[in-house]
C-alpha beads as a LAMMPS data file, in Angstrom:
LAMMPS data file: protein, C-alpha beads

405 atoms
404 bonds

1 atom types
1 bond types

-500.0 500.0 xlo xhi
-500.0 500.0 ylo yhi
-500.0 500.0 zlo zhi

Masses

1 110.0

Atoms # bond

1 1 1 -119.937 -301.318 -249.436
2 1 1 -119.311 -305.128 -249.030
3 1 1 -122.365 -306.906 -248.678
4 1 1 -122.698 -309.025 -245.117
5 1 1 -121.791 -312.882 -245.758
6 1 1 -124.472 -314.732 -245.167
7 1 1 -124.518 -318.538 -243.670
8 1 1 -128.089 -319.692 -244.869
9 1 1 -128.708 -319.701 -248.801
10 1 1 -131.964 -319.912 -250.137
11 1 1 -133.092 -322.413 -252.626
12 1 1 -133.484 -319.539 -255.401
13 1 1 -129.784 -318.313 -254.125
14 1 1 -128.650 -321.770 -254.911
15 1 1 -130.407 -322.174 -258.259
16 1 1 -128.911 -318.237 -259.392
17 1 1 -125.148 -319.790 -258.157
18 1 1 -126.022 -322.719 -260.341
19 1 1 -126.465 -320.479 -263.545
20 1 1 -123.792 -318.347 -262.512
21 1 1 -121.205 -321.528 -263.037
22 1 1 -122.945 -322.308 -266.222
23 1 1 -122.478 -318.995 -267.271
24 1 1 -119.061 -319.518 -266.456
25 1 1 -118.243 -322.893 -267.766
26 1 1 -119.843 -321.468 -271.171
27 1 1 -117.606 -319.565 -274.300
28 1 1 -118.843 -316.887 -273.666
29 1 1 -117.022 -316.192 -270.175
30 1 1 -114.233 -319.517 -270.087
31 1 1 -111.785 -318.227 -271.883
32 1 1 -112.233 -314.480 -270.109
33 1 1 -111.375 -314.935 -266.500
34 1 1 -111.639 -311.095 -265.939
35 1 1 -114.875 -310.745 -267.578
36 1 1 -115.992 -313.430 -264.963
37 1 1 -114.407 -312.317 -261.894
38 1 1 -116.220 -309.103 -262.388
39 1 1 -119.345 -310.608 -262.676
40 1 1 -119.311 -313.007 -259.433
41 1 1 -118.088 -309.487 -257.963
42 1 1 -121.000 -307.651 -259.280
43 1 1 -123.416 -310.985 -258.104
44 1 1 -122.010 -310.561 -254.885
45 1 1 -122.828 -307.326 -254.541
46 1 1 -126.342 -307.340 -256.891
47 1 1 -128.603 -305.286 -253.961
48 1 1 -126.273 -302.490 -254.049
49 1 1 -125.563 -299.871 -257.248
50 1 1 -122.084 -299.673 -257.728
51 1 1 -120.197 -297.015 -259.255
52 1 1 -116.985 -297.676 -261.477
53 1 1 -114.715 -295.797 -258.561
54 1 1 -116.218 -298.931 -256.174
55 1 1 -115.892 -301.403 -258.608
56 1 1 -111.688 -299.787 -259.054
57 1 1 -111.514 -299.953 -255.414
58 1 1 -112.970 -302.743 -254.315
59 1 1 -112.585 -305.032 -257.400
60 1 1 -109.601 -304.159 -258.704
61 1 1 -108.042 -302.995 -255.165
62 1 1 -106.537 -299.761 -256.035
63 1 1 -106.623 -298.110 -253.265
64 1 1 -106.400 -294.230 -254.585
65 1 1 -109.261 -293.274 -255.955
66 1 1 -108.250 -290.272 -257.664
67 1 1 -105.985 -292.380 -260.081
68 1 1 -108.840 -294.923 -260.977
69 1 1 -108.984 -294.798 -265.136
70 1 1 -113.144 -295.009 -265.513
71 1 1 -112.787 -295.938 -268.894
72 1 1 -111.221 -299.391 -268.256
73 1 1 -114.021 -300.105 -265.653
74 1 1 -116.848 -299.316 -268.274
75 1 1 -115.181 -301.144 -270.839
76 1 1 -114.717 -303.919 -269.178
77 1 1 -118.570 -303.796 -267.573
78 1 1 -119.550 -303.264 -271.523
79 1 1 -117.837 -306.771 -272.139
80 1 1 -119.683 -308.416 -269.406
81 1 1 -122.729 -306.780 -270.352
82 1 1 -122.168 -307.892 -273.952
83 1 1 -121.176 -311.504 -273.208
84 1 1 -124.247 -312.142 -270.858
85 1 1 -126.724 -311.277 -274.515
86 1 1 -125.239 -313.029 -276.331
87 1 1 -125.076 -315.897 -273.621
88 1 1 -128.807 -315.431 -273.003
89 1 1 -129.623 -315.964 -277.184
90 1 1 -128.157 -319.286 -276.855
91 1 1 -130.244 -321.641 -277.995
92 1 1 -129.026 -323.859 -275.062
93 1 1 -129.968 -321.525 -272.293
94 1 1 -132.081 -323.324 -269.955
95 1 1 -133.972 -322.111 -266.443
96 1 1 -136.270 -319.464 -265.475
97 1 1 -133.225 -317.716 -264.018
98 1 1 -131.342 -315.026 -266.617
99 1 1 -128.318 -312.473 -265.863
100 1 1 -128.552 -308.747 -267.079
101 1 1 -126.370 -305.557 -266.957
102 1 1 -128.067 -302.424 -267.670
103 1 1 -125.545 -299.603 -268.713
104 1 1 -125.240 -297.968 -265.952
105 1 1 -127.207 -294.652 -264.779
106 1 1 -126.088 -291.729 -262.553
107 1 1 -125.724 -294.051 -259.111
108 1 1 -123.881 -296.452 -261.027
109 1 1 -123.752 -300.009 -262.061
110 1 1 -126.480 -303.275 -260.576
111 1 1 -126.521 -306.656 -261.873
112 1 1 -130.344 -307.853 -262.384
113 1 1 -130.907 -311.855 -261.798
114 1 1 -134.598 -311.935 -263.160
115 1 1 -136.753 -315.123 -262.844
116 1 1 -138.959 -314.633 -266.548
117 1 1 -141.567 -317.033 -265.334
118 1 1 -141.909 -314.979 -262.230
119 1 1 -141.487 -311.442 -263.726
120 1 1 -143.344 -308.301 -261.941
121 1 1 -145.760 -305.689 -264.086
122 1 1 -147.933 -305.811 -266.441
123 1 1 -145.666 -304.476 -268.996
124 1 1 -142.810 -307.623 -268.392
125 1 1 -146.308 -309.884 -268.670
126 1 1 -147.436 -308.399 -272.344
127 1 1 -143.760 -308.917 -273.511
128 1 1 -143.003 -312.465 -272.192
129 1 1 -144.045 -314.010 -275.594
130 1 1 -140.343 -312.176 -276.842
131 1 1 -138.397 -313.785 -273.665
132 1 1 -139.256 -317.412 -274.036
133 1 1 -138.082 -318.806 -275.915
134 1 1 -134.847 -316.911 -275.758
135 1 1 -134.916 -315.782 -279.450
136 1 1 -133.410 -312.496 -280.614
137 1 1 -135.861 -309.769 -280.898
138 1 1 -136.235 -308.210 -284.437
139 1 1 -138.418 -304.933 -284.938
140 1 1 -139.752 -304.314 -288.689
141 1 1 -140.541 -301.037 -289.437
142 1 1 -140.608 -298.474 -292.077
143 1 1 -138.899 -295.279 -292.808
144 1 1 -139.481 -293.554 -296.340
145 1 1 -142.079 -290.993 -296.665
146 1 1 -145.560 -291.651 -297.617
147 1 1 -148.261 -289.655 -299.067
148 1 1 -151.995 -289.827 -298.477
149 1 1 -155.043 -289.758 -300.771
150 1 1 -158.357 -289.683 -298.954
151 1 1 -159.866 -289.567 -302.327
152 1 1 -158.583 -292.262 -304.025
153 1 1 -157.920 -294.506 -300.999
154 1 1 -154.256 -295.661 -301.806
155 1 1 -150.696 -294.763 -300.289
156 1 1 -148.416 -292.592 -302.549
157 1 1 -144.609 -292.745 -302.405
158 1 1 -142.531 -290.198 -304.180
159 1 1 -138.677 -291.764 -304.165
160 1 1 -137.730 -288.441 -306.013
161 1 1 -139.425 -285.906 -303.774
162 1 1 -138.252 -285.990 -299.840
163 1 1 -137.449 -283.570 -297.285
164 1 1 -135.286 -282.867 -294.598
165 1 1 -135.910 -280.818 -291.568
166 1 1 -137.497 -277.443 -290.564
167 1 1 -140.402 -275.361 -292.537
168 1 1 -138.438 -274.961 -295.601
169 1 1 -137.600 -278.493 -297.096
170 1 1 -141.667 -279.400 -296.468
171 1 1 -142.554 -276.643 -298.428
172 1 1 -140.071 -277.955 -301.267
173 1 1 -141.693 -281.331 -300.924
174 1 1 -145.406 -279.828 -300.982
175 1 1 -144.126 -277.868 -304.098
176 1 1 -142.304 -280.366 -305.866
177 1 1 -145.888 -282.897 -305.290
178 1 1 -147.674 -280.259 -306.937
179 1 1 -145.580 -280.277 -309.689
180 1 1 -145.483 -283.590 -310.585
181 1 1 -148.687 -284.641 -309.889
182 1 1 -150.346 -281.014 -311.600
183 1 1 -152.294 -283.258 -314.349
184 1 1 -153.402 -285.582 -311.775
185 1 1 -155.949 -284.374 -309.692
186 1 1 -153.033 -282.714 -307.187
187 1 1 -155.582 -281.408 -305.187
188 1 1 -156.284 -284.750 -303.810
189 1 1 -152.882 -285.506 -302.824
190 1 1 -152.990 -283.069 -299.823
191 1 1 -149.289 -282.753 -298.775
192 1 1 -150.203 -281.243 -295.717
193 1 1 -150.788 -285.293 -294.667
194 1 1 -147.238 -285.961 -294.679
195 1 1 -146.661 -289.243 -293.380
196 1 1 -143.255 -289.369 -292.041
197 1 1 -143.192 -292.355 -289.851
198 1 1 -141.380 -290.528 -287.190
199 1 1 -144.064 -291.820 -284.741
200 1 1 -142.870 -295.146 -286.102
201 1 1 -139.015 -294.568 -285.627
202 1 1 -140.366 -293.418 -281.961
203 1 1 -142.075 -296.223 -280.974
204 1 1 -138.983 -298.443 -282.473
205 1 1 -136.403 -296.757 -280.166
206 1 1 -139.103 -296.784 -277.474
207 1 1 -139.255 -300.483 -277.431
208 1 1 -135.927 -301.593 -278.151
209 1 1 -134.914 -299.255 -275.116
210 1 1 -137.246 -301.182 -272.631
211 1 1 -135.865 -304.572 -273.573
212 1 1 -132.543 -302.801 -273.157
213 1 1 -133.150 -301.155 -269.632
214 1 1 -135.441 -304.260 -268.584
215 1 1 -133.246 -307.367 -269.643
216 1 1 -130.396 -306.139 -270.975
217 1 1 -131.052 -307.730 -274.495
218 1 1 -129.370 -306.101 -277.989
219 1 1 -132.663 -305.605 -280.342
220 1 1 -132.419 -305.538 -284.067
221 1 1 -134.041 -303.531 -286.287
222 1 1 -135.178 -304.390 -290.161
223 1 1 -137.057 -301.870 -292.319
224 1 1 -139.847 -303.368 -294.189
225 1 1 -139.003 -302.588 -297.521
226 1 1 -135.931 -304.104 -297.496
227 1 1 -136.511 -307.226 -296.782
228 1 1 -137.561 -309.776 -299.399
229 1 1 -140.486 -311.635 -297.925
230 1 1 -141.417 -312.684 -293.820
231 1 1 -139.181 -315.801 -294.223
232 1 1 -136.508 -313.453 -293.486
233 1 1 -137.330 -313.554 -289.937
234 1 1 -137.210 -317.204 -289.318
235 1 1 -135.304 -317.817 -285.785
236 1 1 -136.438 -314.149 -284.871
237 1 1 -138.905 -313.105 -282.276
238 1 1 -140.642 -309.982 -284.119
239 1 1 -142.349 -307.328 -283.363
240 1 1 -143.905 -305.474 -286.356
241 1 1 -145.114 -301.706 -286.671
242 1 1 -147.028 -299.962 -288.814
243 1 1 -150.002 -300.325 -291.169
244 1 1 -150.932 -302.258 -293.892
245 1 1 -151.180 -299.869 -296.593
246 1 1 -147.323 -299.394 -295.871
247 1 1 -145.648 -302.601 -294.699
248 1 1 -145.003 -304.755 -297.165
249 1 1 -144.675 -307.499 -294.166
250 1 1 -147.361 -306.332 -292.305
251 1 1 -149.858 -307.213 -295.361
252 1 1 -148.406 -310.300 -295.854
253 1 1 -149.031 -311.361 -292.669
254 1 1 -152.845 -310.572 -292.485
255 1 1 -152.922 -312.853 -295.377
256 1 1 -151.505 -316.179 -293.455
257 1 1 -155.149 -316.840 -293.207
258 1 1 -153.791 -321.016 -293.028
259 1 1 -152.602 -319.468 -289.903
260 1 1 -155.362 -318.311 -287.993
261 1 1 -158.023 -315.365 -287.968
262 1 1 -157.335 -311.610 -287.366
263 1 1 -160.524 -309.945 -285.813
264 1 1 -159.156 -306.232 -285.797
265 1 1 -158.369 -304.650 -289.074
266 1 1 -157.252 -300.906 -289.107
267 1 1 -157.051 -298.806 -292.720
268 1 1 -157.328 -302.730 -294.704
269 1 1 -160.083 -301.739 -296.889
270 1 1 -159.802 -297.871 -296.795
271 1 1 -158.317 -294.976 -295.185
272 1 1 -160.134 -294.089 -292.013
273 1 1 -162.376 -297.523 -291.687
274 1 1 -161.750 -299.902 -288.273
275 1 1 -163.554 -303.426 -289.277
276 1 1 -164.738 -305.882 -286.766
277 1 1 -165.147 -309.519 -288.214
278 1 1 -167.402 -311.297 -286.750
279 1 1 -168.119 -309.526 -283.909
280 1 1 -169.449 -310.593 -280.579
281 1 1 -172.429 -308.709 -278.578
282 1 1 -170.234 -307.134 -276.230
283 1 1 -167.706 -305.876 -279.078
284 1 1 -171.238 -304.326 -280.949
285 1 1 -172.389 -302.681 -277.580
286 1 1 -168.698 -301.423 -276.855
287 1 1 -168.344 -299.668 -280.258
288 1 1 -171.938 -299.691 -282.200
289 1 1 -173.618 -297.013 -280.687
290 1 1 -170.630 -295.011 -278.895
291 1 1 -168.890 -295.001 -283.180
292 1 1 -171.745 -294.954 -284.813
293 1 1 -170.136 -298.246 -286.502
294 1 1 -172.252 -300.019 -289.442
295 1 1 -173.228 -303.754 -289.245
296 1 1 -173.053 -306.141 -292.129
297 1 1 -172.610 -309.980 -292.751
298 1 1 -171.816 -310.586 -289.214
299 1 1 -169.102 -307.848 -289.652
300 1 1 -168.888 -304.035 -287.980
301 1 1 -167.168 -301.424 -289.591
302 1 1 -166.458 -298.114 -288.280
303 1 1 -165.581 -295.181 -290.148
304 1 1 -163.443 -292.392 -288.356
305 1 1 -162.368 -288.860 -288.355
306 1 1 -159.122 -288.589 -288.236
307 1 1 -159.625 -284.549 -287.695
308 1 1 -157.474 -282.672 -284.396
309 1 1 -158.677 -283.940 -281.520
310 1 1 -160.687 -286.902 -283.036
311 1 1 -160.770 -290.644 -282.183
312 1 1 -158.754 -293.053 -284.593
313 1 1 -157.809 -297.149 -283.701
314 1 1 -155.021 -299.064 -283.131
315 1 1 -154.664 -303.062 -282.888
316 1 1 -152.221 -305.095 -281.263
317 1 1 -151.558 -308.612 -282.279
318 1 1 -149.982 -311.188 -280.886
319 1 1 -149.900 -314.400 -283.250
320 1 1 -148.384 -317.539 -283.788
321 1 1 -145.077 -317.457 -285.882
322 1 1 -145.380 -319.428 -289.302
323 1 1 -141.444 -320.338 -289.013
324 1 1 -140.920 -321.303 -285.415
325 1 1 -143.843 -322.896 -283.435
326 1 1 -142.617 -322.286 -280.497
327 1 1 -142.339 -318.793 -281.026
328 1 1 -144.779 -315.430 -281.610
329 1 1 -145.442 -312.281 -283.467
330 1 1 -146.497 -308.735 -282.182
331 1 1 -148.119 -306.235 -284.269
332 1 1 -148.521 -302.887 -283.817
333 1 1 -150.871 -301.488 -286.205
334 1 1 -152.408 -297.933 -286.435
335 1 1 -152.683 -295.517 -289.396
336 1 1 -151.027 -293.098 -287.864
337 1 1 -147.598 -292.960 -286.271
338 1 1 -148.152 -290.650 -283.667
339 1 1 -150.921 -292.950 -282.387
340 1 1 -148.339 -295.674 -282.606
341 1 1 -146.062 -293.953 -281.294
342 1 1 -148.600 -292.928 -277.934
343 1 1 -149.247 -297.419 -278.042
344 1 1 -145.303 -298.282 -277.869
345 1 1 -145.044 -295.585 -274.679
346 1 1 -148.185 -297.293 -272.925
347 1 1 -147.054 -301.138 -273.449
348 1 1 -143.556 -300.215 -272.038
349 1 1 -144.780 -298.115 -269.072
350 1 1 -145.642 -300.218 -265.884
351 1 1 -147.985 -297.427 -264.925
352 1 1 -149.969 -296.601 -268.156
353 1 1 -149.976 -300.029 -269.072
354 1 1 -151.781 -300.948 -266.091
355 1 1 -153.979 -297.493 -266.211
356 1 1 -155.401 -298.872 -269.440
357 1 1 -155.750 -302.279 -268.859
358 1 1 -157.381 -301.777 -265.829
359 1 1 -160.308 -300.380 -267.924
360 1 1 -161.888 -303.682 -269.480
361 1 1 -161.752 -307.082 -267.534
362 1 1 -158.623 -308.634 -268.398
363 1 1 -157.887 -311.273 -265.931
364 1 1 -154.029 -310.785 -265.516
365 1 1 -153.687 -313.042 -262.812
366 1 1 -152.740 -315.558 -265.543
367 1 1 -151.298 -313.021 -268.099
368 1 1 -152.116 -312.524 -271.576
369 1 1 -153.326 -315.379 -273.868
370 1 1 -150.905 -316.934 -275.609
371 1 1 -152.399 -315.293 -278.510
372 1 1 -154.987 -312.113 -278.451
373 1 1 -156.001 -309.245 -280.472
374 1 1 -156.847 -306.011 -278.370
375 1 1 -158.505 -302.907 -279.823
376 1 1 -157.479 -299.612 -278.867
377 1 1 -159.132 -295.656 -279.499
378 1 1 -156.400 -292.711 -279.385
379 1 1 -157.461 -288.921 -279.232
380 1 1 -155.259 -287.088 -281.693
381 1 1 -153.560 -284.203 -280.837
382 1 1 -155.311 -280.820 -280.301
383 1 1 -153.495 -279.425 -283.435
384 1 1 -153.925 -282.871 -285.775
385 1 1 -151.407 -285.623 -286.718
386 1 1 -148.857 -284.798 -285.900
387 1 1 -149.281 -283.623 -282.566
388 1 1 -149.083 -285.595 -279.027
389 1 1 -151.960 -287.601 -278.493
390 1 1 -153.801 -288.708 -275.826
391 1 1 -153.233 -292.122 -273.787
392 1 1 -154.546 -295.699 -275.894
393 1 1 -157.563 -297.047 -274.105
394 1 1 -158.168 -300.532 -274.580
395 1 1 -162.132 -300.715 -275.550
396 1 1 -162.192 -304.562 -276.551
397 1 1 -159.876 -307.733 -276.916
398 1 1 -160.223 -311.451 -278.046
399 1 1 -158.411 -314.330 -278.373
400 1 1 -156.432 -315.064 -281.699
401 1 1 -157.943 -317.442 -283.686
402 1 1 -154.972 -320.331 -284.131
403 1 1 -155.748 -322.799 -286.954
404 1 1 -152.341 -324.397 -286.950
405 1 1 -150.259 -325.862 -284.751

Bonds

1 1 1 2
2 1 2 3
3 1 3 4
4 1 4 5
5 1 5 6
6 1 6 7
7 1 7 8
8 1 8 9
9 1 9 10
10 1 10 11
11 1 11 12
12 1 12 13
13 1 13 14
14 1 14 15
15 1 15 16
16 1 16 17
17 1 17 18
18 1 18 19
19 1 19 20
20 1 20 21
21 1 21 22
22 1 22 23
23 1 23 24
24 1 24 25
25 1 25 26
26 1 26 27
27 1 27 28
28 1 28 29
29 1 29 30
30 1 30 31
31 1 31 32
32 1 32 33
33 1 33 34
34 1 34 35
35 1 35 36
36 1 36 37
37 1 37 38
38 1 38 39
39 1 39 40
40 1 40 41
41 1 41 42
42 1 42 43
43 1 43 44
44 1 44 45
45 1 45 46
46 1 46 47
47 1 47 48
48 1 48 49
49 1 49 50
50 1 50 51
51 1 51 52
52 1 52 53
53 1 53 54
54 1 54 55
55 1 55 56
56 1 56 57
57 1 57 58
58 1 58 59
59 1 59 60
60 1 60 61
61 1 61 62
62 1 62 63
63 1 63 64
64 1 64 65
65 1 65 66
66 1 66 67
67 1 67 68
68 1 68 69
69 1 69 70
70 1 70 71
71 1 71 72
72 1 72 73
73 1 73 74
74 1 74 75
75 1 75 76
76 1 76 77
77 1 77 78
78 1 78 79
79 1 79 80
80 1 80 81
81 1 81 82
82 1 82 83
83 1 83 84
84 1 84 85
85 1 85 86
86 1 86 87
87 1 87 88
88 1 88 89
89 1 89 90
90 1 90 91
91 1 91 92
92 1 92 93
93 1 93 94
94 1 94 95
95 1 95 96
96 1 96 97
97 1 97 98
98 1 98 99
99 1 99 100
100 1 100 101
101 1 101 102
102 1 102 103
103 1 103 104
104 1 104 105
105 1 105 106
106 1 106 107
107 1 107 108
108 1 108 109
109 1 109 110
110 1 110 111
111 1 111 112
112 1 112 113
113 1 113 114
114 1 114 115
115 1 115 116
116 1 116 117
117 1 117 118
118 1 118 119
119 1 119 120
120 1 120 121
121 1 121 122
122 1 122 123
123 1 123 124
124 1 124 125
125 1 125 126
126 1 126 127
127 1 127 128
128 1 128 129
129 1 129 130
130 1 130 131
131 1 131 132
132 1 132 133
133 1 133 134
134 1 134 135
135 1 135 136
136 1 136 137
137 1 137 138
138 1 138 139
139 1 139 140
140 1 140 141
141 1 141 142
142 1 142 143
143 1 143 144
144 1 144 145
145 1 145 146
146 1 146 147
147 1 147 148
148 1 148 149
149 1 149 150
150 1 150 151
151 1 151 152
152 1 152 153
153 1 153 154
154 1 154 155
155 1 155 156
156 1 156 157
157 1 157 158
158 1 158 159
159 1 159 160
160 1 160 161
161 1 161 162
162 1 162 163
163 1 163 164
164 1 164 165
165 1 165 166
166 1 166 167
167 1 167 168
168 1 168 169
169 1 169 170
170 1 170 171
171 1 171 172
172 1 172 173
173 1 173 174
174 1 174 175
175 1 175 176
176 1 176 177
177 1 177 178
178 1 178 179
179 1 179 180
180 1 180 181
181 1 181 182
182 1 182 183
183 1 183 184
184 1 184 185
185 1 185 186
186 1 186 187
187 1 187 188
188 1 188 189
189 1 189 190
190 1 190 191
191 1 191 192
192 1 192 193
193 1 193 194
194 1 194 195
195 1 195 196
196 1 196 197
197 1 197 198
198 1 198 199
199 1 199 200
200 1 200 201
201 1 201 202
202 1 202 203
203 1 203 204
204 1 204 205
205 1 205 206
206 1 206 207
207 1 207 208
208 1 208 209
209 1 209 210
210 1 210 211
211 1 211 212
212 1 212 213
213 1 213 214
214 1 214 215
215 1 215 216
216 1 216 217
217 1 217 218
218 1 218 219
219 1 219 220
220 1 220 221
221 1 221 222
222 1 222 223
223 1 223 224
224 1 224 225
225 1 225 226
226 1 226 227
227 1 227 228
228 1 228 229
229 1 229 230
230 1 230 231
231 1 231 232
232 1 232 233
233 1 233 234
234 1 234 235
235 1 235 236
236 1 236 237
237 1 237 238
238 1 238 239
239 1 239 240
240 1 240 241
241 1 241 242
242 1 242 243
243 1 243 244
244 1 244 245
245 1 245 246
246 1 246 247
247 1 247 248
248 1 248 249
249 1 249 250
250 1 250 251
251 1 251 252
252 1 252 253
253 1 253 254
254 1 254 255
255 1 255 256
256 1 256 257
257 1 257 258
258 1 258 259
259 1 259 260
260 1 260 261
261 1 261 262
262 1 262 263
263 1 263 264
264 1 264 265
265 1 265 266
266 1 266 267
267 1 267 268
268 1 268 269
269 1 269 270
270 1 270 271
271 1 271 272
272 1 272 273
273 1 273 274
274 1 274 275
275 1 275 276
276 1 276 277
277 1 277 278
278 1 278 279
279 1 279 280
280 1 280 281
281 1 281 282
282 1 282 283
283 1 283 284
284 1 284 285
285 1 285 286
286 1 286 287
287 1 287 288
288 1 288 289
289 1 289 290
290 1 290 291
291 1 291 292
292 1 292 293
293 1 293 294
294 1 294 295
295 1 295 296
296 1 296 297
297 1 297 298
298 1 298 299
299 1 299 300
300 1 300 301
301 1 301 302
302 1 302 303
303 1 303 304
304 1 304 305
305 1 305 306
306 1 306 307
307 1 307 308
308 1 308 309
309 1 309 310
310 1 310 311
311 1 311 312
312 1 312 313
313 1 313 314
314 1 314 315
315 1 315 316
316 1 316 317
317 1 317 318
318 1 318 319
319 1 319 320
320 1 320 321
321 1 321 322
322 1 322 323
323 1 323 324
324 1 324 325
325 1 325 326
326 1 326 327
327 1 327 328
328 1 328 329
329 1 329 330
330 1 330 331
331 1 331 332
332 1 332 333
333 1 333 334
334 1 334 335
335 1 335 336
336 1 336 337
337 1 337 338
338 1 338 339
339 1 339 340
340 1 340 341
341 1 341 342
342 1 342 343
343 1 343 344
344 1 344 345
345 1 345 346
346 1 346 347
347 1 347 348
348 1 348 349
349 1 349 350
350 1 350 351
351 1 351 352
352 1 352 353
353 1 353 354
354 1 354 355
355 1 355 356
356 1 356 357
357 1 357 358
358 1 358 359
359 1 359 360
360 1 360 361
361 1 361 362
362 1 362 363
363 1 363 364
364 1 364 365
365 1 365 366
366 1 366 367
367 1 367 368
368 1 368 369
369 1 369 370
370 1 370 371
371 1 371 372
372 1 372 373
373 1 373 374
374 1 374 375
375 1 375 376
376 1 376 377
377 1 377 378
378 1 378 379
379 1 379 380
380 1 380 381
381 1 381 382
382 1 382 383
383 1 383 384
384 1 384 385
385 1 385 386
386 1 386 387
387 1 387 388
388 1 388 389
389 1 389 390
390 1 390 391
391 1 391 392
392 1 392 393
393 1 393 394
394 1 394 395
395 1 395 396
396 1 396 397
397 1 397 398
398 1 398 399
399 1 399 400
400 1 400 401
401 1 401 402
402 1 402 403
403 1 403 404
404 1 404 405
């Protein structure tokens, strides 16, 4: 199992040994020598997976491996795994090189040594902006229940009225709307429109797990209506979810206008409406004629139908944070949070990110721009809503308009 010593080092060997002693010499690991043997143990051996009866027998030298006690091993890993985060959100972290321990899968336990400004995949490219600076990465996103009226164009919420799971408790809800709302046009209400969010909660999980699997990094979560204003994410990297008619933080930041320009609006001005501001000739020919979209003061706007198997938008954002300069914000913003849901599994899938992208002429040899807007169209589901879409494609992207710096 041992790996082979070797007598020449390269120069990114030597720069990874370098970090390891910082590592070390920080508080992190100095005052936990086992934490730290482990971990020069598990550097050592970094091209193997090990599982925790190696790590008893080779680490820890006990010799029987029938009386190795697992739980000690993965408690112990869980510390080193733990101390290396919290290391790594140190303001005073510096280098390309950074130390991660995934929790460990069926063959067992591998330490990753990643070099961010050298990272593989289109996916670690789109989330770079979130890994330097090392910041901690905060998700906003919301979880009551919503209700829709096409009619009136607005977002209803019910605090007295919401439902648990299975066929019954919806038709409790759908009853209980009807009864409150009986003297106010009820029929527009259309509880059959349920918005749930649990495409929302989806894509949450979905991307806190890749920075979890990828870089070993603790992400927080904060739902929107909780928090006061955006200020409460100063010293956070966020990433924000949902739509405007429904995030309280997500509104506020499309009106930062000191900031810079969104191009990409989904649901701002009504239900079912995609507007283009000042649109370029390539944006028009993308989505004019294929959307049937409607030109006006320099502006498109496109008006969908958000029907079973249907085309509706999505935009991603990523912008310039208002309370750290050196950091950014991504926004994920779609009207419906199955769609969302669908955009979280593409940007966190080598593959399907790179299926999509491949689509328009995105030069990647560079990355991203530091700051972009891309529009995507999603296929609902065959049934509506609520059922599994098809895969984002990108049809257009621009740079985000920075004001400020």
């Amino acid at each position: 199992m041992s790996d082979a010593p070797r007598d020449i080092v390269s120069g990114e060997e030597l720069e990874q040994r370098q970090v390891l002693e910082n590592i070390g010499g920080s508080r992190f690991f100095s005052g936990a020598p086992q934490r730290m043997e482990l971990l020069r143990y598990l550097y050592e051996h970094r091209s193997t997976r090990l599982t925790e009866v190696d790590i008893a027998i080779e680490h820890f030298g006990i010799e029987d491996g029938t009386k190795v006690d697992n739980s000690k091993v993965r408690k112990l890993c869980g510390h080193v795994r733990q101390s290396l985060i919290e290391y790594a959100d140190n303001d005073v972290v510096k280098g390309d090189w950074r130390f991660f321990l995934p929790p460990a899968d069926r063959s067992g336990y591998q330490l990753r040594v990643v070099n961010i400004r050298a990272m593989r995949g289109a996916d670690h490219h789109f989330w770079y902006g979130h890994l330097e600076p090392a910041r901690p990465v905060t998700i906003v996103y919301d979880e009551p229940m919503f209700y829709r009226d096409d009619v009136r164009g607005t977002v209803l919420r019910v605090p007295q009225v919401e439902t648990g799971e299975g066929e019954k408790s919806f038709k409790g809800a759908s009853d209980e709307l009807q009864r409150l709302f009986r003297n106010e046009a009820a029929e527009n209400l259309h509880p059959c429109h349920l918005y749930t969010l649990s495409g929302e909660i989806a894509a949450r999980d979905r991307i806190a797990g890749w920075f979890a699997d990828e870089y070993g990094m603790k992400v927080n979560s904060l739902v929107s209506r909780l928090m006061r204003d955006f200020s409460d994410l100063s010293g956070c990297s966020p990433i924000v979810l949902g739509s405007v008619r429904t995030s309280k933080i997500l509104a506020e930041l499309t009106m930062l206008h000191q900031y810079g320009r969104f191009g990409y609006f989904v649901d701002k001005q009504d239900f079912r409406t995609l507007e283009v501001i000042g649109y370029t000739e390539k944006e028009r020919a993308v989505l004019a004629d294929r959307y049937g979209a409607t030109v006006s003061d320099g502006n498109l706007t496109i008006r969908y139908d958000p029907r079973p198997d249907k085309i509706v938008f999505c935009v991603v954002t990523r912008m310039p944070n208002p309370y750290d300069k050196k950091s950014a914000i991504t926004i994920l913003n779609a009207g419906y949070s199955k769609a969302l849901e669908t955009l979280a599994q593409t940007l966190t899938s080598r593959e399907l990110f790179a299926e999509t992208f491949a689509e328009v002429d995105l030069d990647m040899k560079n990355g991203f721009p530091r700051y972009f807007q891309g529009l995507f169209s999603v296929r609902l589901g065959a049934t509506g809503q609520d059922d599994k879409p098809g895969r984002p494609v990108l049809r257009c992207y621009r740079q985000f308009q920075r004001f400020m710096e």
